[in-house]
C-alpha positions as CSV (number, residue, x, y, z in Angstrom):
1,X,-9.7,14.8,-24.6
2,X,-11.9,12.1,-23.9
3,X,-15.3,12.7,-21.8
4,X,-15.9,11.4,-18.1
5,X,-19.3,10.0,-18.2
6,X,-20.9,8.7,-15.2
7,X,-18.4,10.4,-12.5
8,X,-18.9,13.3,-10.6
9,X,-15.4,14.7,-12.1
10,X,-15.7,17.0,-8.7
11,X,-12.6,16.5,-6.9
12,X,-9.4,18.0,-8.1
13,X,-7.1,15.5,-10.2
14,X,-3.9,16.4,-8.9
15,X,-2.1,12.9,-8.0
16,X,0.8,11.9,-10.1
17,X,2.1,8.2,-9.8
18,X,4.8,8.2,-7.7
19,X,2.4,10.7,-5.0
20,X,0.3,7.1,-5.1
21,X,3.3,5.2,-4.7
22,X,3.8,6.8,-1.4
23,X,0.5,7.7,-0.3
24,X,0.0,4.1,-0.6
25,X,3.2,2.9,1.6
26,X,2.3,6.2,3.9
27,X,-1.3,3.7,5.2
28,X,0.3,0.4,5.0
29,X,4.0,1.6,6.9
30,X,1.9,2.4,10.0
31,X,2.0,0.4,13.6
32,X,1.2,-2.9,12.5
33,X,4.8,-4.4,11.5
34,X,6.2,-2.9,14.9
35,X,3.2,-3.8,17.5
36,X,1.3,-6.7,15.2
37,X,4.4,-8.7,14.8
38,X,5.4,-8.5,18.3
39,X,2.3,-9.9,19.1
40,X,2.7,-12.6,16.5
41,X,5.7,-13.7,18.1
42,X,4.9,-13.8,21.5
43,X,1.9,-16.2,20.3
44,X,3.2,-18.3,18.0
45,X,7.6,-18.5,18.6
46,X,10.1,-16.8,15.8
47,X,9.0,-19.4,13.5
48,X,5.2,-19.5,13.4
49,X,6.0,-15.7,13.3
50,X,8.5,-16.7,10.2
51,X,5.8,-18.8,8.7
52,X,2.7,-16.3,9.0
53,X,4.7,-13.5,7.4
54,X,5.8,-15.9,4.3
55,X,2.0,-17.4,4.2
56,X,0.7,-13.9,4.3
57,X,3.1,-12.3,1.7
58,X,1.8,-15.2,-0.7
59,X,-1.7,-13.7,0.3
60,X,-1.4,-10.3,-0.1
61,X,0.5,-10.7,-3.7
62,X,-2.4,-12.8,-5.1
63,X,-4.7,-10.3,-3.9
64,X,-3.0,-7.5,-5.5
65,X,-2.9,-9.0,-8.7
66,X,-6.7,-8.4,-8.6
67,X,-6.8,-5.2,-8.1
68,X,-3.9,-4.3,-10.1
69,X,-5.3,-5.8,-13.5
70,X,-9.3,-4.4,-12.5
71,X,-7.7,-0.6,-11.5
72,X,-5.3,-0.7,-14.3
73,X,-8.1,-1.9,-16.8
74,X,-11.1,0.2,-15.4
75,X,-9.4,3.1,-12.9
76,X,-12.6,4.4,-11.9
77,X,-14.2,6.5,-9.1
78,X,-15.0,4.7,-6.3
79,X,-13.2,1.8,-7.7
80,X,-13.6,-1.3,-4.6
81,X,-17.5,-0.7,-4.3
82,X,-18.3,-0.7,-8.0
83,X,-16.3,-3.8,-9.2
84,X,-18.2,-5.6,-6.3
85,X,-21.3,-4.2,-7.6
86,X,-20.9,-4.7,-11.3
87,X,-19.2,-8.9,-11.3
88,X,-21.0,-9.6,-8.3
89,X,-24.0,-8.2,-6.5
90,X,-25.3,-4.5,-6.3
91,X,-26.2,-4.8,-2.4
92,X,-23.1,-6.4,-1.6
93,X,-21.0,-3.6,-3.1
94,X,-22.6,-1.2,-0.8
95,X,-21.7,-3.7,2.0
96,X,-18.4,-3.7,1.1
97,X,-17.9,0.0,0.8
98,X,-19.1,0.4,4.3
99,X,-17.1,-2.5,5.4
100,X,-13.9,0.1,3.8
101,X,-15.0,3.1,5.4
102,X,-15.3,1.3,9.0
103,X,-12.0,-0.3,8.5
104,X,-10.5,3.1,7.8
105,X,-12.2,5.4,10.1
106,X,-11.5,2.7,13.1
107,X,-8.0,2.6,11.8
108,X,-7.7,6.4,12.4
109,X,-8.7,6.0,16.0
110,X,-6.4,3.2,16.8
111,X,-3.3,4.9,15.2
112,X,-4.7,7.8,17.8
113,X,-4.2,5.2,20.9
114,X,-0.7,4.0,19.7
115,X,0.5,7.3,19.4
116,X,-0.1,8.0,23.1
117,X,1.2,5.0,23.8
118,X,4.6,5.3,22.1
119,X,4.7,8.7,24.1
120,X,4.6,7.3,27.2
121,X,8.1,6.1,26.5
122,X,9.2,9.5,27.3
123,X,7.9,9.8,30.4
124,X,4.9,12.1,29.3
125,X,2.1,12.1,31.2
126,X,-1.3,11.4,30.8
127,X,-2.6,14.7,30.8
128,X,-0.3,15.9,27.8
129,X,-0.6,12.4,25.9
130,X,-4.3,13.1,25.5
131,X,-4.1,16.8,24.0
132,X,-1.3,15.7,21.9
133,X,-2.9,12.6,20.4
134,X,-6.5,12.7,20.5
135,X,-6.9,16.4,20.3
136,X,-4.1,18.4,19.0
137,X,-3.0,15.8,16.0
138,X,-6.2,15.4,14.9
139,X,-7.5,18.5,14.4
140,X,-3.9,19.3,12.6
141,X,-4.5,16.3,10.4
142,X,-8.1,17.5,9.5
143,X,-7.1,20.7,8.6
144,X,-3.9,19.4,6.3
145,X,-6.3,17.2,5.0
146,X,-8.9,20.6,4.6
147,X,-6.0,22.0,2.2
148,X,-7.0,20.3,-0.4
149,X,-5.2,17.0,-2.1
150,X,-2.2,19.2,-3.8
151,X,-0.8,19.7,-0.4
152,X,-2.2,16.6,1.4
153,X,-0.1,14.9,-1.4
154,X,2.8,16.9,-1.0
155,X,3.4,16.1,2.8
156,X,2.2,12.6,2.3
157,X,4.7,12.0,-0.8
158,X,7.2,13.4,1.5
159,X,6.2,11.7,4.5
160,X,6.0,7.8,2.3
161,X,10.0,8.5,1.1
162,X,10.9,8.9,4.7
163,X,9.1,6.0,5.9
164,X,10.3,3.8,3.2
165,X,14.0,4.9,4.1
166,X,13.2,4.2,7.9
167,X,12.2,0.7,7.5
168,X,14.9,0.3,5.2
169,X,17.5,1.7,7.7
170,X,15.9,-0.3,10.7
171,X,15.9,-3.4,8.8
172,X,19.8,-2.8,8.4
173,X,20.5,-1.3,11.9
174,X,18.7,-4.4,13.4
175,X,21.0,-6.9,11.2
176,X,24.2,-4.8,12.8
177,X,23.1,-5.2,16.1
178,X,22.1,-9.1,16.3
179,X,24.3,-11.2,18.6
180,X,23.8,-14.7,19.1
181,X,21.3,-15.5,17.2
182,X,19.4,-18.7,18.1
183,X,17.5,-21.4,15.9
184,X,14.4,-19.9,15.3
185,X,11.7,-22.8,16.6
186,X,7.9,-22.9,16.8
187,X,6.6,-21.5,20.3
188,X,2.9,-21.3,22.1
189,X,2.6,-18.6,24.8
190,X,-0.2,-15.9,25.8
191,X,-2.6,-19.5,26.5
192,X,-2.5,-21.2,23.3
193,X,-2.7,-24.9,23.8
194,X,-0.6,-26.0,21.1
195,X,1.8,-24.7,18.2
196,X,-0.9,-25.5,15.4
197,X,-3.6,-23.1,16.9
198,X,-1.0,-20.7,18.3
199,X,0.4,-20.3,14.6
200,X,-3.0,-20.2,12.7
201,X,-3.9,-17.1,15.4
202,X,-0.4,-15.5,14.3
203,X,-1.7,-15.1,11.0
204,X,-4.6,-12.6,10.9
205,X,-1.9,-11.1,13.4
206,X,0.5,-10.1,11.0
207,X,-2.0,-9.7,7.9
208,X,-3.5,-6.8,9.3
209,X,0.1,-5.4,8.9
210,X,-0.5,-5.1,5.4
211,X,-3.5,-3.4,5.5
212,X,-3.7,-0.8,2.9
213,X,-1.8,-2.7,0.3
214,X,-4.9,-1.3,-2.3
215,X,-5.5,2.1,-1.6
216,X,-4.1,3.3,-4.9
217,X,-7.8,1.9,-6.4
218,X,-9.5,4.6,-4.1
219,X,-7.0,7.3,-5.4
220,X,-8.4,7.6,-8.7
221,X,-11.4,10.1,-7.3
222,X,-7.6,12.5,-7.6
223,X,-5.5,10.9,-10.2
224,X,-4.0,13.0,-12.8
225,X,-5.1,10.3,-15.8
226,X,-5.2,6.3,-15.8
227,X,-1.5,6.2,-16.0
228,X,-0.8,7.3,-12.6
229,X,-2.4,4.6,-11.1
230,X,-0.5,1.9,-13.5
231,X,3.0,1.8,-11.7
232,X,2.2,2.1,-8.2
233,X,-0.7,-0.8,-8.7
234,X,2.3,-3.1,-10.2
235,X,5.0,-2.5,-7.7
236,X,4.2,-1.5,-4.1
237,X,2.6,-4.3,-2.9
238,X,5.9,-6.1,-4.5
239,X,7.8,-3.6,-2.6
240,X,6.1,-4.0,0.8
241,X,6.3,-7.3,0.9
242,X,10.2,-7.3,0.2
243,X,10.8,-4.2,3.1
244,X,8.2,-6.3,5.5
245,X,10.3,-9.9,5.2
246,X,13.3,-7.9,6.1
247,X,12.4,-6.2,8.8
248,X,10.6,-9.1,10.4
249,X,13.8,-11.3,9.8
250,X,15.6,-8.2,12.1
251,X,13.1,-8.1,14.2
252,X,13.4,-11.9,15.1
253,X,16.7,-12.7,15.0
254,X,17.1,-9.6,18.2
255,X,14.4,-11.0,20.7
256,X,14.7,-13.9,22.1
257,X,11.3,-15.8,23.0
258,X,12.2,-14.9,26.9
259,X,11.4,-11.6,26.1
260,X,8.0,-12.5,24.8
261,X,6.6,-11.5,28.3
262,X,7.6,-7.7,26.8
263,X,5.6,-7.5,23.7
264,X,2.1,-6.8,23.4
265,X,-0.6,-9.3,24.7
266,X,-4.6,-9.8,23.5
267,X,-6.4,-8.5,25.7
268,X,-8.9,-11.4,27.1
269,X,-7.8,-13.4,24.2
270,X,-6.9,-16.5,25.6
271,X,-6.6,-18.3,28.8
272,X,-5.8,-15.9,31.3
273,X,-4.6,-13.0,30.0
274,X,-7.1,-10.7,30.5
275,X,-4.7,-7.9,31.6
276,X,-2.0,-6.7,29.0
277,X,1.8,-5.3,30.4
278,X,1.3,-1.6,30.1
279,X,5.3,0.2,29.4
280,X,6.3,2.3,31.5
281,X,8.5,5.2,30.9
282,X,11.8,3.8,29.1
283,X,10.2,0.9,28.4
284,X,8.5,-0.3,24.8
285,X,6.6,-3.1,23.9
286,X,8.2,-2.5,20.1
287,X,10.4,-4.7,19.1
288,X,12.8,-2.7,17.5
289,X,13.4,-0.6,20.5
290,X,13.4,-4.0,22.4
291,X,16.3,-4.8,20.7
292,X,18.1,-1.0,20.7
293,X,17.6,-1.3,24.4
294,X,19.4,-4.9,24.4
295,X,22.2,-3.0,23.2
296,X,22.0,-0.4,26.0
297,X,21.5,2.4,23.6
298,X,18.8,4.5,24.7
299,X,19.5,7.1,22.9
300,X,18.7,4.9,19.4
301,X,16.2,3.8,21.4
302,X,14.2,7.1,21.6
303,X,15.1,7.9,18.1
304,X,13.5,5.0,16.9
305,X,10.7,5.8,19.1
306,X,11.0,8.9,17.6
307,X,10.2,7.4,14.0
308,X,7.5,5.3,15.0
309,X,5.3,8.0,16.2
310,X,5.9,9.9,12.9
311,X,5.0,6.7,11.1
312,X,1.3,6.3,13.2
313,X,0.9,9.9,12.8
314,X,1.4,9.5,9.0
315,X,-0.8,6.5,8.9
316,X,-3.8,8.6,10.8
317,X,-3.3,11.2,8.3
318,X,-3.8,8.9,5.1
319,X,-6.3,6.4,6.9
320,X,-8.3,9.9,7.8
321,X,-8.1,10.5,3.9
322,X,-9.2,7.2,2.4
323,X,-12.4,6.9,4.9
324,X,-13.4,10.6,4.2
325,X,-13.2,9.6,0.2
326,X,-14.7,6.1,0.7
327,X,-17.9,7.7,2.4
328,X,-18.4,10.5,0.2
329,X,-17.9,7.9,-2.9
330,X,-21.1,6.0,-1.6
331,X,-22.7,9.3,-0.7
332,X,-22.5,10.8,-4.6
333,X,-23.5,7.7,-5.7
334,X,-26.8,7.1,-4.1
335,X,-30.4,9.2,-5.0
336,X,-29.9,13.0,-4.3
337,X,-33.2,13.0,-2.3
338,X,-31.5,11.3,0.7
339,X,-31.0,14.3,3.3
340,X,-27.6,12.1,4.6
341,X,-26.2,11.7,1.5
342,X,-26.6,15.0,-0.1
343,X,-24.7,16.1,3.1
344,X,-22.0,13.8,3.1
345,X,-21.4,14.8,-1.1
346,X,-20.7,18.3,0.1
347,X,-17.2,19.3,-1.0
348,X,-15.3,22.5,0.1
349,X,-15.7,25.5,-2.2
350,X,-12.2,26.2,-3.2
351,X,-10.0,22.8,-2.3
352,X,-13.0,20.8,-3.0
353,X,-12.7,18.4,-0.1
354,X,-15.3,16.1,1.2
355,X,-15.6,18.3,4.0
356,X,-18.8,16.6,5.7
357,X,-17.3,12.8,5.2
358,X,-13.9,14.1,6.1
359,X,-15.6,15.2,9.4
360,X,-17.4,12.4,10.2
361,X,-14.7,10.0,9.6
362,X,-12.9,12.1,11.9
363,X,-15.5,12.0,14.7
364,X,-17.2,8.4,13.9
365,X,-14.2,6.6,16.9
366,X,-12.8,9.3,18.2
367,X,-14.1,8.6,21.7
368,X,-12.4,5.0,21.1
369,X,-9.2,6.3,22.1
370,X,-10.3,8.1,25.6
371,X,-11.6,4.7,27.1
372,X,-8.0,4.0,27.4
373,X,-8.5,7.2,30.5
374,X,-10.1,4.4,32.3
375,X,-7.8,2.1,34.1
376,X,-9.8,-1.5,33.8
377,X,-10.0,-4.3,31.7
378,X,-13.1,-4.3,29.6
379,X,-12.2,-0.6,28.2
380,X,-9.0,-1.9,26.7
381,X,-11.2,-4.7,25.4
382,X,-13.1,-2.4,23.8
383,X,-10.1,-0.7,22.0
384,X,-8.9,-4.0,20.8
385,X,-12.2,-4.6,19.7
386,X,-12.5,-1.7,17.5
387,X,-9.0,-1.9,16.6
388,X,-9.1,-5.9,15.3
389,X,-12.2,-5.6,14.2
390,X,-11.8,-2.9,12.0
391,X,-8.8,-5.0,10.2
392,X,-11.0,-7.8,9.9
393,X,-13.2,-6.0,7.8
394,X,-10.4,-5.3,5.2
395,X,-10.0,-8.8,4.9
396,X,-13.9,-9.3,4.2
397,X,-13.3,-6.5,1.5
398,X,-10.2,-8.3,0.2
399,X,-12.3,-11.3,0.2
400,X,-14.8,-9.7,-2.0
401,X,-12.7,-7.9,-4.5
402,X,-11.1,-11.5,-5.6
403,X,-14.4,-12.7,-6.0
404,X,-15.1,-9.9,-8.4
405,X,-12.1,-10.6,-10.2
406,X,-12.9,-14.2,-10.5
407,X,-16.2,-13.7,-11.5
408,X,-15.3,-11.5,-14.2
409,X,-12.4,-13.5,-15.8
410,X,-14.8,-16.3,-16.0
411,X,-17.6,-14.3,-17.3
412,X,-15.9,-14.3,-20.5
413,X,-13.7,-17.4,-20.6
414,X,-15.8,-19.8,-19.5
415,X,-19.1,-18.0,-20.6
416,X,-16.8,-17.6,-24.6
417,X,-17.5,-14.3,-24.7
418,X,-14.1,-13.4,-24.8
419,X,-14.1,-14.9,-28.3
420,X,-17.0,-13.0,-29.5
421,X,-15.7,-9.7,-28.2
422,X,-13.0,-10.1,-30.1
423,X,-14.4,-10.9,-33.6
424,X,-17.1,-7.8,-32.7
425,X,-13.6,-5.2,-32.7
426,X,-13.6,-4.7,-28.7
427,X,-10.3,-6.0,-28.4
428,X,-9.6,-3.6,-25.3
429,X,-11.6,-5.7,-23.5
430,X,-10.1,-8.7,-24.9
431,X,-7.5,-10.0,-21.7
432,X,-4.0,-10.5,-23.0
433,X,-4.5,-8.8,-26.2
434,X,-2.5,-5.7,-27.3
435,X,-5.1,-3.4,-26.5
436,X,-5.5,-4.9,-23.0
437,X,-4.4,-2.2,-20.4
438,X,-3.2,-3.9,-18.1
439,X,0.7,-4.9,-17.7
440,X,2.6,-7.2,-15.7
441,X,4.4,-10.7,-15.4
442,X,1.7,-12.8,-13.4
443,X,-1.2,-11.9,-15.7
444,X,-1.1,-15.5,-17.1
445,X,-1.3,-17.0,-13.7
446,X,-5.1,-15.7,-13.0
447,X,-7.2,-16.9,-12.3
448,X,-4.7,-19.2,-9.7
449,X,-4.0,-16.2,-8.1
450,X,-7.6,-14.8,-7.7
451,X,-8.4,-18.3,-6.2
452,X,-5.4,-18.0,-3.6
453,X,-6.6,-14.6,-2.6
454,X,-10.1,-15.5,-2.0
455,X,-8.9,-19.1,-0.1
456,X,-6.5,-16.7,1.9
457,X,-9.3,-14.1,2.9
458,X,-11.4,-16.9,4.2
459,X,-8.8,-18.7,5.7
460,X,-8.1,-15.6,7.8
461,X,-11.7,-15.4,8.7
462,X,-11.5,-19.2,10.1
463,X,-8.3,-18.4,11.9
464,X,-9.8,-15.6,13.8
465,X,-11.6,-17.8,16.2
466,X,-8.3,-19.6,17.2
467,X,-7.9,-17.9,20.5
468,X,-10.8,-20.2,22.0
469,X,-10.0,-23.3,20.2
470,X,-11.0,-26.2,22.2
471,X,-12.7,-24.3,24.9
472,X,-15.8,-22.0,25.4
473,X,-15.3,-18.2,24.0
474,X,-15.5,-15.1,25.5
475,X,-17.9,-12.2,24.2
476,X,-14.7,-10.5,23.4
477,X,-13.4,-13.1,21.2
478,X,-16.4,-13.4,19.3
479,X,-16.3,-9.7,18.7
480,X,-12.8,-9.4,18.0
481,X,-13.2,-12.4,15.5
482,X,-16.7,-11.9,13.7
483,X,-18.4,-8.5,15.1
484,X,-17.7,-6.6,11.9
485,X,-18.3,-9.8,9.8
486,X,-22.7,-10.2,11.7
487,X,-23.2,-6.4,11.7
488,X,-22.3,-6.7,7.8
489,X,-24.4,-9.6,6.9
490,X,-27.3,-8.0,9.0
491,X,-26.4,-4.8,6.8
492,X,-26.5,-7.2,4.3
493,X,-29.9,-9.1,3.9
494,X,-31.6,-5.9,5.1
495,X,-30.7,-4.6,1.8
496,X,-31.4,-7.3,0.0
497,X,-34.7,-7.5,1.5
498,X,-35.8,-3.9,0.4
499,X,-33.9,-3.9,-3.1
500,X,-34.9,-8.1,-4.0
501,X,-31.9,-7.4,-6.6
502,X,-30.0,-10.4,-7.9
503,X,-26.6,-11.7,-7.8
504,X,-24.9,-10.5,-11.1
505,X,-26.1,-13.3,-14.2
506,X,-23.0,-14.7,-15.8
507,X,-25.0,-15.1,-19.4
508,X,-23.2,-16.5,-22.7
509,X,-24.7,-13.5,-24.2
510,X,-21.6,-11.2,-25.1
511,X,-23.6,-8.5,-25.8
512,X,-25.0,-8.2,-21.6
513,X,-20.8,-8.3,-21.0
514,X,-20.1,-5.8,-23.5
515,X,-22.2,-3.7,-21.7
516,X,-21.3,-3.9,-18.5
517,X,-17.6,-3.5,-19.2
518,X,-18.0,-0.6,-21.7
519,X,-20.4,1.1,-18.6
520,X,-17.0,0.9,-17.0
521,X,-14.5,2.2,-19.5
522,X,-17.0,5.0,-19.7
523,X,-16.6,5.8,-16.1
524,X,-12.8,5.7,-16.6
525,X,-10.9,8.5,-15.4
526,X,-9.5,10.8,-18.7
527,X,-6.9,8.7,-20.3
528,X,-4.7,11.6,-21.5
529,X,-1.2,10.6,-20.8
530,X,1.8,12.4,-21.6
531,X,5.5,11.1,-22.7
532,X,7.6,10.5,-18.9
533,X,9.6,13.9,-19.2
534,X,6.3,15.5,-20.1
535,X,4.6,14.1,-16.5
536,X,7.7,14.6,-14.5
537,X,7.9,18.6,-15.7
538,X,4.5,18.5,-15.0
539,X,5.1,17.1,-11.4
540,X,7.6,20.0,-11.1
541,X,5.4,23.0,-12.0
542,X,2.9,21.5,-10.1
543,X,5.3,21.3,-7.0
544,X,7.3,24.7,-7.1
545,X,5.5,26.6,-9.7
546,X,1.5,26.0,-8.4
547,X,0.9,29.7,-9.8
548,X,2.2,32.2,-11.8
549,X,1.5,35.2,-12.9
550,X,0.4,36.7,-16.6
551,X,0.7,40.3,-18.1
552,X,-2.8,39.0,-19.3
553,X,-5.0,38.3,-15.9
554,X,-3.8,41.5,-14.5
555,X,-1.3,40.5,-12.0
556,X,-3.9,37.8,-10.5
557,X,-2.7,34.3,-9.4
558,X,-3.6,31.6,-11.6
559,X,-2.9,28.1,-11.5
560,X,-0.4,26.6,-13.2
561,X,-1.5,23.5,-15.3
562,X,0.3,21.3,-18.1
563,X,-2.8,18.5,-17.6
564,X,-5.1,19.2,-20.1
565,X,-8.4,20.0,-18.3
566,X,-10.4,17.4,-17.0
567,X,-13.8,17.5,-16.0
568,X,-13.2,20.0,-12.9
569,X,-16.2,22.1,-12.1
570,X,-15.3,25.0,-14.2
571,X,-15.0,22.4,-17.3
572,X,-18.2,20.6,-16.4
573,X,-20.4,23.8,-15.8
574,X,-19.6,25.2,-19.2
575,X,-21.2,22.3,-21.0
576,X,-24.3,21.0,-18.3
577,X,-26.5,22.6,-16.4
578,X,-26.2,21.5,-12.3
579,X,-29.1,19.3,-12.8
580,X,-27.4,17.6,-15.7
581,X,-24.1,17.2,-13.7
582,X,-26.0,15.9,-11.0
583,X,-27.7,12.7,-13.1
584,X,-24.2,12.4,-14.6
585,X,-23.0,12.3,-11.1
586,X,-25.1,9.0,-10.4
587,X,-24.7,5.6,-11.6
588,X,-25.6,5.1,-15.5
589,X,-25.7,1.8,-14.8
590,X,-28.0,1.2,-12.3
């Protein structure tokens, strides 16, 4: 068994691949596709709406491909702050994890507001919608999430299949129902001047609909082994992007752009609409119940309702999880003798769960969601602030994790030092060579892609300010558009100011590259990996045989394992001391 070195190897490895696989589609299959697109189309017409999706799906692959090869070559702890750290800048890696953790834990909070909102179909009032969404389901999620990550990935495996299998049934219920379907044509509503700006607003839109297309990098704090994390890095953004264009085809070719006065509208972002159309009972402003109601069928109607507030529920949960992980990450791997951070490393004795960053990522927004009790306009503002905001940031993160990726293919081919690890025997670090971890058909387009990625992420940024184009901007619109982005860069130079690090040093010298990737293969999660039929029995003991019990332990429970052990706590204690553990906890690199 090969040694974790430089990880805390605290946190129970208990994810197999295809629990990734849906933990991953469980975050992205949330709200945004349903509410985000409606949006989209009221803004920018069935085609600009046509042409964001098929710009942003361009996106979103490129930017996968990064991640993909990086989590694939180096799955470590903490994964999207420490590439940014180690190919580009130290300070800006702790930027970006923040950046993550905001995106996530304000993520959480808007899911909360939806959810009340998709009640309100029923008739349920006010009263009722707030115990149920921003008191009861929270407090249920924290405590699944409490359980510990075997049954947090149990419900969320479970909960990922069924999503996958709605969208895939709505896409095909929505192609059923269309009736004379029009030319789709480009449109300019909400106060857009003009189709160009209208369309370049529609697509941040209907990118933050993919957010949480790279999760499975942040899963390998819990993966089994490195070969959990291969398939469902190669395929589900593929995957996504395939049940997406489908149901956004459905979606389109049932409303008609009359009915654009039905979806959701920005609230003061452009013109004069400052006020948004709040449903009433029986009412939606999601398009796929839209269209069920078209048909007179509201009794598909409130099923589909139905499956949308499981789907934000099931969002929450995993957005709850990767912001509680995300913060503890950056806790564990700061100095020990900061009081915040030894607090936010505490983990639950027996599940060990980030039980301080799982509550504060719970409680960071959680008033968001209760300005919506106050009936005016700058309180909804504020939610919409939060709420865009907070997927801006994941584009600034996006951003940064192709400029990693860029930086490091370059490091070596550029720099030749590719050449010279290859003649020094490191061919594992060698790209394309048969030791290369990584798999996949687009490897030989980096780094075209990385550069698409990074173009795409900044493009986004540019197109946020398109809701004052050619006219003066609102407070609001600057904070929708760039508040995350000036709190970051403040964030930002302040750290640079006390640290006076610099920017990564692309050298020739192969040696200083060696290093740094080696630091990283170090701080690889264990790389034991059984035959398929080995890992699948594995997956079944670990699902309906978790314990057993033995003539020899005196009729007590034990675990039942088929992973080989990995550096748990009872591994790690029998072999350091918890000072020891704790410097191995910390960066080796720094």
């Amino acid at each position: 068994m090969s040694t974790q070195v430089g990880t805390s190897g605290k946190l129970k490895q208990e994810l197999f691949g295809f629990q990734i696989f849906f933990i991953t589609l469980s975050v992205v299959i949330g709200s945004g596709i349903f509410t985000n697109n409606g949006t989209a189309l009221a803004i920018a017409g069935p085609m600009g709406l046509i042409v964001a999706a098929l710009i942003m799906s361009v996106v979103i692959l490129a930017v996968n491909e990064c991640v993909a090869e990086l989590t694939q070559q180096f799955p470590v702890y903490n994964a999207i702050v420490i590439y940014v750290r180690k190919f580009v800048d130290d300070d800006l890696g702790w930027v970006i994890g923040v950046a993550y953790w905001y995106a996530y834990a304000a993520t959480f909070a808007s899911q909360s507001a939806m959810a009340a909102t998709l009640l309100e179909y029923w008739g349920l009032g006010m009263p009722w919608r707030v115990l149920i969404c921003y008191v009861l389901v929270p407090v249920v999620l924290f405590l699944l999430n409490m359980t510990g990550v075997f049954w947090y990935g149990l419900v969320e495996t479970f909960g990922g299949f069924l999503k996958l299998l709605m969208i895939l049934s709505i896409s095909i219920y929505l192609y059923a129902i269309a009736d004379d379907v029009a030319s789709p044509g480009f449109k300019h509503g909400q106060g857009f001047s003009s189709d160009g700006s209208a369309l370049c607003y529609a697509i941040p839109l209907t990118a933050y609909a993919f957010q949480g297309i790279e999760v499975y990098a942040m899963t390998a704090f819990e993966a089994r082994d490195s070969h959990a994390l291969r398939w469902p890095s190669r395929w589900t953004a593929n995957i996504v992007v395939v049940v997406y264009i489908m149901c956004t085809l459905g979606e389109i070719i049932n409303i008609k752009w009359h009915q654009s006065v039905l979806l959701p509208r920005l609230q003061d972002g452009v013109g004069n609409s400052t006020t948004s159309s709040t449903p009433s009972p029986g009412t939606s402003q999601s398009m796929v119940i839209i269209a069920a109601l078209n048909t007179k069928n509201k009794h598909m109607a409130g099923f589909l309702n139905g499956c949308l507030l499981f789907s934000v529920f099931s969002a929450a949960n995993t957005s709850l999880y990767v912001a509680s992980r995300t913060l503890w990450g950056i806790a564990e791997s700061v100095p020990n003798d900061h009081w915040i951070a030894r607090q936010l490393a505490i983990l639950s004795k027996d599940t060990r769960v980030p039980v301080v960053s799982l509550l504060v990522s719970l409680l960071a927004f959680c008033w968001v969601p209760f300005l919506d009790l106050v009936h005016n306009s700058a309180t909804k503002q504020v939610i919409q602030v939060i709420s865009i905001s907070g997927s801006n940031a994941i584009m600034l993160v996006w951003a940064a994790i192709c400029l990693a990726f860029i930086r490091y293919y370059y490091w070596y081919v550029l720099k030749k030092c590719g050449r010279e690890l290859g003649h020094n025997n490191h061919q594992k670090f060698v790209r394309l060579s048969a030791e290369y971890t990584p798999r996949g058909s687009l490897l030989t387009l980096q780094p075209l892609q990385a550069w698409i990625g990074l173009i795409g992420c900044l493009a986004i940024f540019a197109f946020s300010s398109a809701t004052w184009w050619g006219r003066h901007a609102t407070i609001t619109e600057v904070a929708m558009a760039y508040g995350t982005h000036i709190v970051l860069l403040v964030m930002f130079v302040i750290l640079k100011a006390r640290s006076r690090k610099k920017w990564v040093k692309l050298t020739n010298d192969w040696i200083t590259l060696w290093k740094t990737l080696d630091g990283l293969w170090d701080r690889k999660i264990d790389h034991w990996e059984p035959s398929t039929f080995q890992r699948f029995q594995s997956a079944v003991d670990q699902i309906f045989l978790r314990y057993r019990r033995t003539p020899q332990d005196g009729g007590h429970d034990i675990q039942m394992n088929r992973h080989p052990p990995v550096h748990n706590d009872s591994t790690l204690h029998t072999e350091t001391s918890s000072d020891e553990l704790r410097t191995i906890s910390t960066d080796p690199l720094d």
